[in-house]
N, C-alpha and C positions, 0 to 999 in steps of 0.2 A: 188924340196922341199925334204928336209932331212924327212925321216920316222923317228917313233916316236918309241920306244922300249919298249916292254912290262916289267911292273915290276916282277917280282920272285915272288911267294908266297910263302913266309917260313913260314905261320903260326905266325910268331913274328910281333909285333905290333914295327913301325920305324918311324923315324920323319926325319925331315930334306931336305933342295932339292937333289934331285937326281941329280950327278955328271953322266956326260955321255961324251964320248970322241965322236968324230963327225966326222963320216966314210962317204966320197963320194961315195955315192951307185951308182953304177952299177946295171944291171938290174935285180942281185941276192944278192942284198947286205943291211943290213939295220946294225940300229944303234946299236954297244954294251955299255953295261951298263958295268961299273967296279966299279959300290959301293958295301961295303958292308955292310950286313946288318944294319943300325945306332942303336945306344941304345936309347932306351925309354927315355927323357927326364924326369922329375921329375911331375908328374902331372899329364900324361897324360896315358889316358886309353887305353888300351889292349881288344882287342876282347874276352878274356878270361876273364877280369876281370865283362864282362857282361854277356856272354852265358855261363862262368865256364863249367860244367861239361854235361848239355844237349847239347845230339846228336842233335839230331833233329832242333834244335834251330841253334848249330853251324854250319853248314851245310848249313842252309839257308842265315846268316850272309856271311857265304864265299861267296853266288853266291851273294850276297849284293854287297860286294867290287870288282868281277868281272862286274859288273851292274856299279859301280862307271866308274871305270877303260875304260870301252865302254859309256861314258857319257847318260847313260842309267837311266833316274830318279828313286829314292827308295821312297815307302810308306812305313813309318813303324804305324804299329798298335798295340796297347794296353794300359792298363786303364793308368789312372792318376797314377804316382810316379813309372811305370814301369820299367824305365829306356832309355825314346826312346832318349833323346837326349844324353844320357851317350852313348847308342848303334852308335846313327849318328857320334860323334866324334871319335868311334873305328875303324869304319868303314872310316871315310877320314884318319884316322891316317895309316891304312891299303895298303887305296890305292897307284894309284899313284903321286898323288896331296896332300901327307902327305907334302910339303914342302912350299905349298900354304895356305892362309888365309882359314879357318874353319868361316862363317859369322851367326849368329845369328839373327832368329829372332820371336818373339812369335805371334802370329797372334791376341790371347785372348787377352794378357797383355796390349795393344795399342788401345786407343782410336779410333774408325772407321775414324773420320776426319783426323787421324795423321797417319795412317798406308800407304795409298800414299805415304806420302812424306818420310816416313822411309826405306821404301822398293824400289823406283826410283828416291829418291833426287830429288831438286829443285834448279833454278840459283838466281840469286840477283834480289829481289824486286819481286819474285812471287807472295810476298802478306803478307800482313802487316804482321810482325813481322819475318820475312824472315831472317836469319844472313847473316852479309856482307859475299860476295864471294862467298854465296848459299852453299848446304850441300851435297853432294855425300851418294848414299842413300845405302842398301844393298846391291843390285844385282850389285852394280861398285866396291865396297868393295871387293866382294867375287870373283871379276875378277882370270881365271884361277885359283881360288880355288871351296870352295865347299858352297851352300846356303842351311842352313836349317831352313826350314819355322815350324815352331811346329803350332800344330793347327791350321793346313790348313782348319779344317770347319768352322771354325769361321770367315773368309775372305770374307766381302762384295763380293756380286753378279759383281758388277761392276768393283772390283778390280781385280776378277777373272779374266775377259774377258784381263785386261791387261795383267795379269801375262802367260794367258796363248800366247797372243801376243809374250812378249819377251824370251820365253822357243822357240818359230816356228822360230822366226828370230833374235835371240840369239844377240840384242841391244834393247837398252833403250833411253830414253826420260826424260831425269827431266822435273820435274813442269816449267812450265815459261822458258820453252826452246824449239829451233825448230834443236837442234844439236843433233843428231841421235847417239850416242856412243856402239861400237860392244862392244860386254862381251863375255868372255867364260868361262862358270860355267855349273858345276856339280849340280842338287838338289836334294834335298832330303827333304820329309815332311811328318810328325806325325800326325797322329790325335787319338785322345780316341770313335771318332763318325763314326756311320755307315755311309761313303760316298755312299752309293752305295742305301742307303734309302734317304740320303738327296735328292741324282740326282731324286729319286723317285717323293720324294717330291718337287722338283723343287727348291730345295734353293742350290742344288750344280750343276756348268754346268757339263753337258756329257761329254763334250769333254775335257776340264780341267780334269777331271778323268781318262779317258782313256789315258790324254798325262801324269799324274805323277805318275800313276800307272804301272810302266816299270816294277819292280822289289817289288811285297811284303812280308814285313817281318811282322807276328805275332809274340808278346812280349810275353810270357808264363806270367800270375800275379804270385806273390810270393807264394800264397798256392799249384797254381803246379808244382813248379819247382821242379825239379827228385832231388833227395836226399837232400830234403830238411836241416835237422842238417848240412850235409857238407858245404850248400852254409850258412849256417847264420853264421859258424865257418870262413867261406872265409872271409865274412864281417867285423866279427870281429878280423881279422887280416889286414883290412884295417885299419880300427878303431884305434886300437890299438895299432900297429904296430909288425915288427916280434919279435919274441920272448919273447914276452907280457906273456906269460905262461898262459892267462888266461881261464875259462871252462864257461861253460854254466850249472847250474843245470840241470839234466837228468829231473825230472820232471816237469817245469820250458819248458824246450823243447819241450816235451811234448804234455803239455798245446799249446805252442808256434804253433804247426804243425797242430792242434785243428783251432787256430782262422784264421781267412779270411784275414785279412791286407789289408782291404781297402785300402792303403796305399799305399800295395807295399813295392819295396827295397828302396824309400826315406821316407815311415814309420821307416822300419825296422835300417837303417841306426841312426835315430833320438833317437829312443829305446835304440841302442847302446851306443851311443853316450851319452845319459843321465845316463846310469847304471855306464858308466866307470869315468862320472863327479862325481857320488854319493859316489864312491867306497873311503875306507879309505886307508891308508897305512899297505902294509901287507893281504889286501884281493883280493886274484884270482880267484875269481867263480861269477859269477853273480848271483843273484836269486832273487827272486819274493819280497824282502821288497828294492831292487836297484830300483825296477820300480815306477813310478810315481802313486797317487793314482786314478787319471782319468783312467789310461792303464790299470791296475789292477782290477779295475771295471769293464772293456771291459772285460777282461780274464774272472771274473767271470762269465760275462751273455754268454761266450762262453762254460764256462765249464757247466752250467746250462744247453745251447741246448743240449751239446755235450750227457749230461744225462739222457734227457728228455726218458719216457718211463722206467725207473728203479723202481724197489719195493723202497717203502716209509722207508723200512729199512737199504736201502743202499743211504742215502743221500749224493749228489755233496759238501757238505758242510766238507765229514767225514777226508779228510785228512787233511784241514787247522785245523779243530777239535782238530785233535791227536794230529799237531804240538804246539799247544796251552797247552794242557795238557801235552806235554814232558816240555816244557820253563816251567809247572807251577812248574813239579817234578822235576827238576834239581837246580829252586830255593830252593824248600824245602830242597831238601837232601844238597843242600851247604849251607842250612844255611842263604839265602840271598845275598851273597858272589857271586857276579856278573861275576870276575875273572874266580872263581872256577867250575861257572856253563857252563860260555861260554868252558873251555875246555873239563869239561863231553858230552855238546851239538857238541864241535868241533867244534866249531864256534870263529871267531874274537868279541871282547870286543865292537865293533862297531855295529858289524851284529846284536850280540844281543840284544843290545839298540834298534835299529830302531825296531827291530820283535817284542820289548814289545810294542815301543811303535803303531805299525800297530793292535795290539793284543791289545790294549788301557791295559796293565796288568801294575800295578806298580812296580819297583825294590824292593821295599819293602814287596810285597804280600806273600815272603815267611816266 
């Protein structure tokens, strides 16, 4: 049997199968690779475009894809919108099975009854409503590629015991079948829940745990990722695309590195994504009257903690204050002349309409 050849790490995120010339080994001889590195297709995520600029984080991702590469199963942990299946597709994209099927599949999103037959297919007539020809389920899908299970703790007790079955003896069984079908898959699975208190509590098995827990990765949540302004600038050059020119209000920011993001980077992502829909023609700065007025609410009761403890004459309220009383003086001194104020203020003819009306102040007040 021909040996299999390890892939190169370069650090660059590559697609495509790996072309390999096929050397009859001798008893010092294995296979060389002569690809090179392939370019990123269009779409597809970069180990950088998840761990950006955290050490610590990248690091761990690398010994992820060497974990891959030794079909060595990955846990990845962290909250909701952290990004674990953005991470699981950089990481096959990485490996050496970037040229294989990437298979999906949500463990929450799926009805208990139906997650069975999603994840080991079923043949013809397993049971009413069956489709002709029966359905080939994930883990035959992701044959010699790679299976990510996202919220692995939420997977019936008794599905476990299978899943953990075909990980030992790497073939499957559909429903309404006695045909035994080998697979060779990679996996990989996310959860936001403490496995390690469920097994406690007896609703996750032991042994399922110890057999996907090869390799784990903790997500950092958005409030502590290391330079923070850098990475929401990365974002919003996904966003937006290069040379977008567009900024972030420094205060605005701020605030930003203040609140918790529940969210996460598919919070942050959405934030983006709305500010740059609101924007008029002619505006490249984002700021606090782009944001939605539910988000905005959030910021205040953030900036409110962020206060809490201050003299009663330094009220969290004082900067939106002043910004109110500048918009009132720049009406007055133009005269009402809405033009002439938005350039004393610096601001686009747009920007200042929305801040009156967030300020509920009428054009006419001056």
């Amino acid at each position: 049997m021909l040996a299999q050849s390890s892939p190169i790490d370069t650090g660059a995120t590559r697609s495509g199968p790996q072309k390999v010339v096929a050397v009859y080994p001798t008893s010092h001889t294995t296979l060389q690779s002569t690809q090179a590195p392939p370019v990123r297709k269009h779409g597809e995520i970069s180990l950088s475009d998840v761990t950006f600029d955290d050490t610590e984080f990248t690091r761990a991702a690398r010994r992820g894809t060497k974990g891959l590469n030794h079909q060595i199963p990955l846990l990845l942990m962290g909250e909701t919108g952290s990004g674990k299946e953005a991470l699981a597709r950089a990481l096959h994209q990485e490996s050496n099975r970037r040229g294989q099927a990437f298979v999906a599949l949500n463990c929450a999103a799926i009805p208990e009854g139906l997650i069975e037959s999603e994840l080991f297919g079923y043949s013809e007539g397993a049971f009413t409503g069956a489709r002709r020809g029966g359905m080939q389920g994930k883990v035959q899908q992701a044959n010699k590629g790679t299976l990510f299970l996202d919220e692995i703790g939420d997977m019936p007790l008794d599905l476990q015991a299978r899943l953990l079955r075909v990980l030992q003896d790497r073939c499957v069984t559909p429903l309404g079948s006695g045909k035994v079908i080998s697979v060779d898959i990679t996996v990989v699975c996310a959860t936001h829940r403490d496995l390690k208190q469920m097994v406690a509590d007896g609703t996750f098995r032991e042994d399922l745990y110890y057999r996907l827990n090869g390799v784990a990765i903790r997500i950092p949540p958005l409030r502590d990722r290391h330079n923070f302004p850098a990475f929401v600038d990365h974002m919003l050059r996904k966003e937006a695309g290069d040379g977008h020119g567009m900024t972030i209000d420094p205060q605005l920011m701020e605030c930003w590195q203040r609140y918790r993001w529940p969210g996460n980077v598919r919070q942050l992502q959405t934030v983006l994504k709305t500010c740059i829909a609101f924007m008029e023609d002619g505006e490249n700065q984002i700021n606090d009257d782009l944001l939605t007025e539910e988000f905005r609410e959030e910021l205040n009761l953030c900036s409110l903690d962020s206060h809490a403890g201050q003299s009663p004459t330094d009220p969290p309220s004082s900067l939106k204050s002043a910004e109110v009383e500048l918009i009132k003086r720049a009406l007055v001194d133009s005269g009402g002349n809405i033009s002439a104020a938005a350039v004393a203020l610096g601001i686009s003819r747009a920007t200042l309409y929305r801040r009156l009306q967030n300020a509920g102040i009428s054009p006419d007040s001056g």
